[in-house]
N, C-alpha and C positions, 0 to 999 in steps of 0.2 A: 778651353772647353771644345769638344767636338760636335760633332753629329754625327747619327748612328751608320752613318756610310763610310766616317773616318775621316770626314774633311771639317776645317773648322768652321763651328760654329759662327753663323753672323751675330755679330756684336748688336747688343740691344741699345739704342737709343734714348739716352738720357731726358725725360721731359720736362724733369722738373727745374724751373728757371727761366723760363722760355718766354718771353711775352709772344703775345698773338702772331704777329707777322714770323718769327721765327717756327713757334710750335708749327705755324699753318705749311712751314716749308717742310719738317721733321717728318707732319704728318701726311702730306701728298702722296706717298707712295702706298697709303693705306686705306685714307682716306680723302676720295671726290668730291665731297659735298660741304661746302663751307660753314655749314648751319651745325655739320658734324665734328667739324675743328671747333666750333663755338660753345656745341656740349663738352667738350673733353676741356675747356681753357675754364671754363666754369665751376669742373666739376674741382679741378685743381683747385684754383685760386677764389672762387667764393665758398667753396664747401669744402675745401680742406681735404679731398679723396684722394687719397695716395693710391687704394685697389681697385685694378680695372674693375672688380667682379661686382665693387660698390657702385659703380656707373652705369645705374640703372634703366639712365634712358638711352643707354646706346643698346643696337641690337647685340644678341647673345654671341653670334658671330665676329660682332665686330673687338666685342671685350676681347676672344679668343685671341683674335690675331693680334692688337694691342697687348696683350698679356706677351706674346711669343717674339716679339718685336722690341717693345720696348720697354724703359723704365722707369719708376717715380723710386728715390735713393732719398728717406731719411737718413739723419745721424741718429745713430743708436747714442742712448743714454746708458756712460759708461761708471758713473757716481751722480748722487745727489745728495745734497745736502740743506738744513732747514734749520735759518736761527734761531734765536730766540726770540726775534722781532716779527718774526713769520718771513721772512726773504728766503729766496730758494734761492740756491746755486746750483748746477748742474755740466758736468763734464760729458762733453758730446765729442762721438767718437765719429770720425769719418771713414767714408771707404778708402782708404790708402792707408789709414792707420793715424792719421793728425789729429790730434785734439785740440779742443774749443770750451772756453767756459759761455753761458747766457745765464744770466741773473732774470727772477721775475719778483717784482718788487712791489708789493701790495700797502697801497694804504686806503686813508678810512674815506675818500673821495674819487679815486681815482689807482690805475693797476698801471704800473711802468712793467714795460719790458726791455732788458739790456743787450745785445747782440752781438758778436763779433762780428768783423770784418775780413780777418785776416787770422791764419793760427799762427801764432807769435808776433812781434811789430821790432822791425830795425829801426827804430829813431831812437831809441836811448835815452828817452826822458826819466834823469834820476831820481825823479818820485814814483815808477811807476814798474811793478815787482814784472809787468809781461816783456818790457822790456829787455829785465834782465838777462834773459837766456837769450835774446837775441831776435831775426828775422827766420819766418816760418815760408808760409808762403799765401799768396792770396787766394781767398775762397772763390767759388764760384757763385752765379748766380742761383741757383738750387740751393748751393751748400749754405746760400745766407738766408732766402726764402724758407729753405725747410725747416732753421732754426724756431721761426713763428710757428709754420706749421703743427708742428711736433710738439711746443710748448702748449700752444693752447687746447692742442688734444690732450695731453695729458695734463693739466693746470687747470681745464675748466675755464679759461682766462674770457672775462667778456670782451663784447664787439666795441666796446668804448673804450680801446687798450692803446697807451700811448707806448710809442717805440723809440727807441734811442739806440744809435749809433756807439755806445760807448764802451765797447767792450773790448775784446785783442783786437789790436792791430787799428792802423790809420787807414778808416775810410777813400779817402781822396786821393789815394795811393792805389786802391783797387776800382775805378771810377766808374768804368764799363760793366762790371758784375754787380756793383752796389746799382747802379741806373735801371739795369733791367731787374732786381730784388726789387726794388721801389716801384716799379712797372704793377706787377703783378701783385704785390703786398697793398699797391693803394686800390686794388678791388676791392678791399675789406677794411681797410683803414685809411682816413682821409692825411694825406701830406699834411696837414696842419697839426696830426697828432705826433708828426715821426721826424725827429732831431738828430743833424748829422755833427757828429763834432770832429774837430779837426786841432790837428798842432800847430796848423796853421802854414798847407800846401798852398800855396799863392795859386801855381798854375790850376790847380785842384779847384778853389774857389771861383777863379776865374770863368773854368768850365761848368763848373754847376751853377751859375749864373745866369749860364746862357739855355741852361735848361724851361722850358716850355713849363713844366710844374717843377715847384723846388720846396723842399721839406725847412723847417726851424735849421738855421743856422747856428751852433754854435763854436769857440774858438777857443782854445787852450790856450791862455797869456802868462799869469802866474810870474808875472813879474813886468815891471812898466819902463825897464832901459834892457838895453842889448845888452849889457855886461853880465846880468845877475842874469838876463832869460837863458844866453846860450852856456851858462856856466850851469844849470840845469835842463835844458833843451838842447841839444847842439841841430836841432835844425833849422834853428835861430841865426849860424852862422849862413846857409844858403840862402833865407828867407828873414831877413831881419826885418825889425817895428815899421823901418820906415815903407818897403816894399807893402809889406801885409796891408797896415792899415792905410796906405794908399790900394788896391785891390776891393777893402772892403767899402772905401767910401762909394767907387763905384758897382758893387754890388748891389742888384736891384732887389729892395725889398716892395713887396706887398705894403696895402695900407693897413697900418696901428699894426704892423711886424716888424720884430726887433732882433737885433743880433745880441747872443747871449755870450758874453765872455766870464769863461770861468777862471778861477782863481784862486788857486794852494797858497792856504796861509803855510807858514812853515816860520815858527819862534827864530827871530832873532834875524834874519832871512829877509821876509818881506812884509813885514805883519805891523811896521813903524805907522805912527798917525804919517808921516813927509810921504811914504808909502801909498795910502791912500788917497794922498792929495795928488800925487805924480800919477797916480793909474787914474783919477776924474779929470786928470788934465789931458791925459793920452785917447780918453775915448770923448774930450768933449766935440760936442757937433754931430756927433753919429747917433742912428737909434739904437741905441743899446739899452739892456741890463746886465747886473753884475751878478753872478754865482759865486758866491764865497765857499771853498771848500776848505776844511779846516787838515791839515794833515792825516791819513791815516796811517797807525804807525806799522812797521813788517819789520822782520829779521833781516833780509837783503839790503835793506836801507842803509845809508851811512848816519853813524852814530849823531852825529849833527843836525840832523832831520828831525825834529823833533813837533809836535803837536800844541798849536799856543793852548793857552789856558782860556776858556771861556769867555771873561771878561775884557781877554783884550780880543779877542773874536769878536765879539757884542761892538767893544768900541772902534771898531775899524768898519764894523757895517755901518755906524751912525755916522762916521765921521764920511765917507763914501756918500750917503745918504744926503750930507748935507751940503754935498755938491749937486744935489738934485737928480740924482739916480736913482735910478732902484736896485736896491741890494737885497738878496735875499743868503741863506746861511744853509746851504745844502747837512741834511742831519744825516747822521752816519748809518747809514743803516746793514746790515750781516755783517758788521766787522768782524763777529764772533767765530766766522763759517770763512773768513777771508773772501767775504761778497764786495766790500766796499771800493768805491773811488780807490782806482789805482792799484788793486790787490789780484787781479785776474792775474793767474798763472799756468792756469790747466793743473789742479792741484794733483801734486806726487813730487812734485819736483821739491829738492831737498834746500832750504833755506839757509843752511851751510857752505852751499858754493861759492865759491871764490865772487869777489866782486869787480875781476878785471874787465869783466865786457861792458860794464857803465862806463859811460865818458859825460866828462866836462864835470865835476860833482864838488871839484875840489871847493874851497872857502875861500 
């Protein structure tokens, strides 16, 4: 872009993502008065105003050159989709062209929202269809903030909305943009509502540790020896059991908070009562609970992936249980729409392609 003299235009400044001390640098050249950097950080992140013209307490003037300067960058909503459970899916298109799927997951107590991290995720977890195509690249802090933004303007979503981490791509892999998304997201929503999951980045954990406020930890295990994790995880092989759960003993939780380890059943795989007894033995001593996810099944999957049957789902939580855990059985919810655990693909992409870029899957 130019300007009307022929020379190019100055680049507009991106605000959205910004916590305070950052916005308050972007905005110096604009704005003198800190009280004014404090309307604009407000207007963002407690009211959701993406249009200068909507910031009504700043003067007319000031919107103008705000307007001319800088900018607040939604992802446009490039599909939606709505299952039969009532789950939304939604394909969010960025400015570069990247697409992102966010889930909003409604039930009869309480409204989940699911977010990506990243458009696409290189770890290569062979249950998991975002994988499949491979690594994208990591979001920004805007590009994860706005994902809220956006949704609960258009979702209607109330102020008692819990957040999760669970969408494309590995969190703890993008550290610095998810830190300052959580900055400005806990204006409106208290860290105790918003859960980071992870495959299990050691140095990732480590660092959010040391963080001053830290959101629900949770950890993708899905198997309780090294053999069977990295033979469906391979970042098992950089980061293996003994590492991890040495990282998370000393992870500092909060009082009556607990780290939540989730857990793909998958028939014949890992789903044994010896199973259960091995994963209460690998998390005793720690605060934990356990998330039983039962497989969900995709075309990309290999044919051995398969979904236990009910009753031995039921009995692998009881038997889990009666090591004194809490086990709960995460319900399937947009499998219909390819919403569910492990189905995020940025939907278009063709469930036909070759299965060479999964590693480690073999039996």
């Amino acid at each position: 872009m130019t300007s009307e003299t022929g020379a190019p235009a100055p680049t507009r400044v991106e605000l959205l993502g910004l916590p305070a001390a950052r916005l308050a640098a972007a905005l110096a050249p604009v704005v003198d008065r800190p009280f004014r950097v404090r309307q604009v950080y407000d207007a963002l992140y407690r009211r959701g105003e993406t249009e200068f013209d909507a910031m009504t307490d700043l003067s007319r003037e000031l919107r103008r050159v705000l307007a001319e300067r800088c900018s607040v960058t939604l992802p446009a909503v490039a599909d939606r989709r709505q299952a039969a459970d009532g789950t939304t899916k939604l394909l969010l298109r960025l400015a570069d062209g990247a697409t992102i799927e966010a889930v909003d997951i409604p039930e009869s107590r309480r409204r989940t929202l699911c977010i990506s991290s990243q458009a696409g995720c290189g770890l290569a977890c062979a249950f998991c269809v975002t994988g499949f195509w491979g690594a994208g690249r990591n979001l920004t802090a805007g590009e994860i903030a706005g994902q809220v933004i956006l949704l609960r303007r258009l979702l209607d979503l109330p102020p008692t909305l819990n957040l999760v981490f669970m969408g494309m791509g590995e969190p703890l892999l993008n550290l610095e943009a998810v830190r300052d998304a959580l900055e400005v997201l806990g204006e409106t929503i208290s860290h105790r509502r918003i859960t980071i999951s992870t495959a299990g980045v050691v140095p990732g954990i480590e660092a959010l540790g040391r963080w001053p406020r830290r959101p629900n930890l949770a950890v993708s295990l899905h198997a309780p020896d090294d053999e069977r994790r990295e033979r469906i995880m391979p970042i098992n092989g950089s980061y293996p059991l003994a590492d991890l759960f040495a990282a998370l003993r000393r992870y500092p939780l909060e009082p009556r908070r607990r780290i939540t380890f989730e857990y793909l059943l998958i028939e014949g795989f890992n789903d044994a009562p010896r199973d259960a007894d091995a994963l209460a033995r690998r998390l005793a001593g720690l605060p934990a609970k356990v998330n039983l996810i039962p497989l969900n099944p995709d075309p990309v999957l290999p044919d051995w992936m398969r979904r236990p049957v009910e009753a031995r789902v039921d009995a692998f939580r009881a038997r889990v249980e009666r090591h004194g855990l809490t086990a709960t059985v995460r319900r399937q919810r947009g499998h219909d729409v390819a919403a569910a655990c492990g189905q995020l693909r940025a939907f278009g992409r063709d469930p036909r392609a070759p299965r060479s870029r999964m590693r480690g899957v073999g039996r």
